[in-house]
C-alpha positions in Angstrom: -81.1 58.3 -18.7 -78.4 59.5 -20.6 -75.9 62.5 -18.8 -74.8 65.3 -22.0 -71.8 66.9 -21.6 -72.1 70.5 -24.0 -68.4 72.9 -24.0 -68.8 76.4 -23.2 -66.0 78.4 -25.2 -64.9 81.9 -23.6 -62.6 83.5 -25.6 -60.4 86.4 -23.9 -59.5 89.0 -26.5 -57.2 91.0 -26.2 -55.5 94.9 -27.0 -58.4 96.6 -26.9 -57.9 98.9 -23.8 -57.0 97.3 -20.6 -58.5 100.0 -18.0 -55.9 101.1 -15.6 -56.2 104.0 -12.9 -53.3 105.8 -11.9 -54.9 106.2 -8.3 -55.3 102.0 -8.2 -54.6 100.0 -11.6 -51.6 98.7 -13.8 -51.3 96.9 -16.8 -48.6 94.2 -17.6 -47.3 93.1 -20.6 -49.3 89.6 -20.8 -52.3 88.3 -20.6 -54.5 85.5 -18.5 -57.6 83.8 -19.2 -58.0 80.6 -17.1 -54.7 78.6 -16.2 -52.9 80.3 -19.6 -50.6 83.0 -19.2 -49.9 84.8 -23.1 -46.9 87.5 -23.3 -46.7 89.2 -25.0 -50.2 90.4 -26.0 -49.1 92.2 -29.6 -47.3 91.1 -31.8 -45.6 93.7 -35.0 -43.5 91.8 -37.4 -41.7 94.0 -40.4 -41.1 90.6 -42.7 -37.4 90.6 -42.0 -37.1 88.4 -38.5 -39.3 86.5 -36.7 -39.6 86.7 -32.8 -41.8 84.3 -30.1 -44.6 84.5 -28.2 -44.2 82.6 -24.3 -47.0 80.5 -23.3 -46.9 79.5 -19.4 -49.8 77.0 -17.7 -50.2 79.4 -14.3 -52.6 76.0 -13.2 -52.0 73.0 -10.8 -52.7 70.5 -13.6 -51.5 69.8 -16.5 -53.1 71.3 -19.2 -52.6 70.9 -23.4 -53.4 74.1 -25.8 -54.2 74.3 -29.4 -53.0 77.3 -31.5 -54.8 78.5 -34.5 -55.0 81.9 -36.9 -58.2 83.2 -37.0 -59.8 86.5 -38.1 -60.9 89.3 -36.4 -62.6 92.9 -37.5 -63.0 96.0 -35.3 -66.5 97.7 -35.5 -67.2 101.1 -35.2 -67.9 100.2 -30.9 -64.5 99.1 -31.3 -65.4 95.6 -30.8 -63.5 92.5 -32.5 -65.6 90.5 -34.6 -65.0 86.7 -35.9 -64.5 87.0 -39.6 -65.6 84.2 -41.8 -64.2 82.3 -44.4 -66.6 83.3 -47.5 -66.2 87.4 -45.7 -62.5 87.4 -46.0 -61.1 89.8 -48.0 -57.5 90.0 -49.8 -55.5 91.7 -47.3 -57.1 89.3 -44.4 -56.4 86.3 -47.1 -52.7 87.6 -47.5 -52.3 87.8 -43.7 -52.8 84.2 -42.6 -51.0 83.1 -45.6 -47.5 84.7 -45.0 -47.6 84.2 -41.4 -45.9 81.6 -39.8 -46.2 79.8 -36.5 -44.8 76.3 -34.6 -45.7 74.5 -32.9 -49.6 74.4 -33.2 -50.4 72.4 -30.4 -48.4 72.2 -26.7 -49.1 70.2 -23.6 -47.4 72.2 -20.4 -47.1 70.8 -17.1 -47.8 73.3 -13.9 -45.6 76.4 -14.2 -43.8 75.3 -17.4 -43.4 78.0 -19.7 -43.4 77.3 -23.8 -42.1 79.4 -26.8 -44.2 79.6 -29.9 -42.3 80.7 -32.8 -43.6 83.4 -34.9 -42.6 84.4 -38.5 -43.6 85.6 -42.1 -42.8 84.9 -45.3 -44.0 87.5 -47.5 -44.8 86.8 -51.3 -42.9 88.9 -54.0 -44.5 92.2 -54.7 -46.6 92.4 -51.4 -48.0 95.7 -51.9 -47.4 98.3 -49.2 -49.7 98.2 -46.3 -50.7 96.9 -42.9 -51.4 92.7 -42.7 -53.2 91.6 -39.5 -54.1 88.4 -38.1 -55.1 86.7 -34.7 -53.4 84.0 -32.8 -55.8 81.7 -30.9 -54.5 80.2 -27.9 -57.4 77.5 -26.8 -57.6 75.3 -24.2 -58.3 71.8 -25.1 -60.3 70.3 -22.2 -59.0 67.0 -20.3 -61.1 64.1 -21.0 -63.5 63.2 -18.6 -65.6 59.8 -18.1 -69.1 60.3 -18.4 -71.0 58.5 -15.7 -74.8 58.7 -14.3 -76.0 60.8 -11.7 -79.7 60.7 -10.0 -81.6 63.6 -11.8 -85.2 64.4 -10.2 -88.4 63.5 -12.7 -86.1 61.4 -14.9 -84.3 64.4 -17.0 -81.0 64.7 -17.9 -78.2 67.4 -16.5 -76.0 69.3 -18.7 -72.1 69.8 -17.3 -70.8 73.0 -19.0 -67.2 72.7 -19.5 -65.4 76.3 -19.7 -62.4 76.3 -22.6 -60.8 79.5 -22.2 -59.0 81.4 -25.1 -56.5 83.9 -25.1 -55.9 85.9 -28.8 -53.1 88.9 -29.5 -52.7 90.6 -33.2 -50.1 89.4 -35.3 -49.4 92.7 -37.5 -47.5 92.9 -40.7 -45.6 96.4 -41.8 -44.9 96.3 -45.6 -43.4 99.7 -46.6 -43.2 102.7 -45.2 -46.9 103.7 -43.3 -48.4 106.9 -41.5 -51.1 106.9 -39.1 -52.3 110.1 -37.2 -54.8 110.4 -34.5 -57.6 112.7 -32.9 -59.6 112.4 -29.9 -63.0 114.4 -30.0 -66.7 114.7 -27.8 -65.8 113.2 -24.6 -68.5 112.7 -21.9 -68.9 111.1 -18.7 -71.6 108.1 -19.2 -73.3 105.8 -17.0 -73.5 102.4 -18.3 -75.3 99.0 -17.0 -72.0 98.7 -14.2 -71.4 102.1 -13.3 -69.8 105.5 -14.7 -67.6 105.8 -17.7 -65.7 107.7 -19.7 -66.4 107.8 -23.5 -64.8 109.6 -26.2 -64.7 109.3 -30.3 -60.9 108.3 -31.4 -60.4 108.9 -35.2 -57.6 107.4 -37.4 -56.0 108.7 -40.4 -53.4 106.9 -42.5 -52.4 103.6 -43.8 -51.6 101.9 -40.7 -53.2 101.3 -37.1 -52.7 103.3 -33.9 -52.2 101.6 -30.6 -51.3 102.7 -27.2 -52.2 104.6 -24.1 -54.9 107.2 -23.2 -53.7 109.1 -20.4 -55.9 111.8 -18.6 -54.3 114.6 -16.8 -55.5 117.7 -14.7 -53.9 120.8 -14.1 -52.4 120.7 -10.6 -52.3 117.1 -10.6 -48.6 115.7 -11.1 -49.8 112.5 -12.0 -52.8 111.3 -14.3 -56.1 110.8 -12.8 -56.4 107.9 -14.8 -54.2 105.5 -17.8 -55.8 103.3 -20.5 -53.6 100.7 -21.7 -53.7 98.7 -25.2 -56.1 101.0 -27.0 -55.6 100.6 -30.7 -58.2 101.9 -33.7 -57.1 99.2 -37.0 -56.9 99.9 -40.8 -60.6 99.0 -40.9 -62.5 101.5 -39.4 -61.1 105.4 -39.7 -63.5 105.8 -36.2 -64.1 103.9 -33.1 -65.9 105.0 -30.1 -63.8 104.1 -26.5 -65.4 103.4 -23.4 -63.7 103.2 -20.0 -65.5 102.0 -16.9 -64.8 104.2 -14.2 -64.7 103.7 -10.0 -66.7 106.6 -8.9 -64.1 108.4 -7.2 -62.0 108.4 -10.5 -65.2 109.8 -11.7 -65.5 112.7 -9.3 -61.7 113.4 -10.1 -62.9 113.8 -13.9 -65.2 116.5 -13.6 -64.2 119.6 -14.9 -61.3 120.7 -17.3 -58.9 117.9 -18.4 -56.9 116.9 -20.9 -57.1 113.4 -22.7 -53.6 112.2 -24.3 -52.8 109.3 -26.7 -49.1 107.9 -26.2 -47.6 105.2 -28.1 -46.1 102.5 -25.7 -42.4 102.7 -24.6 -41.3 100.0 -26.7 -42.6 101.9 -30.1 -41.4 105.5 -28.6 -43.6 106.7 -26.1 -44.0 109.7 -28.5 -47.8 111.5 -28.4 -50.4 110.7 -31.1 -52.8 113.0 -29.9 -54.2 115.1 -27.3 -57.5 116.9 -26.7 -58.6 119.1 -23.9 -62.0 119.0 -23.1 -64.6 119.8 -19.6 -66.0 117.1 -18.2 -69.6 117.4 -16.6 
């Protein structure tokens, strides 16, 4: 009787649109998935400097982490998808080449946070345009003896090991880029977990848009509700957002209300779009 031990790998990704209600939900500027703590979760390098990205072990056990580049694509859902090597094309080649990262692997005791330096070093005559990337941060599971255990009918069991995986965008700026915005044929949805909000958000430019959707209704000095970490990338000019609702955030949609795309405080705050539409 032999005992097989198979690893399950979640990966956690990341920046595209951490649902927050302005009646009950925040967003902070990292990221969790397992015992790993990732801040921050986006990274935007302009080839001159480099900057680091804090990795903290939140666990009660020692824990070891392996960092890789991988690929990722955004579909017209406005999902990320793995990218492989024969699909890569010469911007996502150029990416992982100039960027720069150490160290690549990092054991961290309980609570012990750990600084991975980022950097690029961009080829002469990069043409202008937006370079994007995404840092893996996997868990690297302790290992464990394998010993026999009483199975009924003489089978075997199967011991799924989770390896959690956190990823941000790494995103290089060559020259001066434009990106505009527009936010059109919102609806309320239901969807297999409850009520959401959906709505088409266009891009227009050389460069991505990220940021925050707010919602706002007249007589209401706050927003009924704030969408944090929505972005639309270079490779799609259209995505479609969906964002789960509570049904009493639901019930405070209904009716006339105005949907509002910020960029984040640290790039401005300024508005890259805004819509009103009725909600029904």
């Amino acid at each position: 009787m032999t005992i097989q031990r198979f690893k399950l790998l979640k990966y956690c990704c990341i920046g595209l649109g951490a649902l927050t209600s302005a009646i009950a939900l925040t967003s902070a500027p990292a990221q969790a998935a397992g015992d790993l703590l990732v801040a921050p979760t986006r990274v935007v390098l302009d080839g001159q400097r480099g900057t680091e990205v804090i990795l903290n072990n939140i666990g009660s056990e020692t824990a070891t982490y392996r960092i890789s580049l991988e690929l990722r694509r955004m579909t017209a859902e406005g999902r990320l998808e793995d990218v492989s090597e024969d699909q890569e094309n010469e911007i996502e080649q150029a990416a992982k080449a100039m960027i720069r990262y150490a160290p690549r692997r990092v054991t961290l005791p309980p609570n012990q946070p750990q600084a991975i330096r980022l950097g690029v070093r961009a080829p002469e005559g990069l043409p202008d345009g937006e370079y994007r990337a995404h840092l893996l941060f996997r868990a690297i599971p302790a290992a464990r003896s394998v010993t026999e255990q009483e199975v009924p009918n003489g089978g075997f069991s199967i011991a799924l090991t989770p390896i959690y995986g956190v990823t941000i965008p790494v995103i290089i700026r060559q020259g001066n880029l434009q990106a505009t915005a527009a936010i059109a044929n919102g609806k309320l949805e239901q969807d297999p977990d409850g009520q959401a909000l959906t709505f088409d958000l266009s891009r227009a430019g050389d460069r991505s848009t990220y940021g925050e959707i707010r919602v706002t209704k007249a007589g209401l000095n706050e927003p009924v509700m704030v969408a944090r970490g929505i972005a639309v990338y270079p490779e799609v000019t259209q995505r479609k957002v969906i964002l789960p609702i509570p049904p009493e955030v639901a019930a405070q949609l209904k009716g006339a209300v105005s949907v509002e795309y910020y960029e984040p405080d640290n790039a401005g705050g300024g508005l890259i779009a805004k819509t009103d539409m009725v909600l029904r």
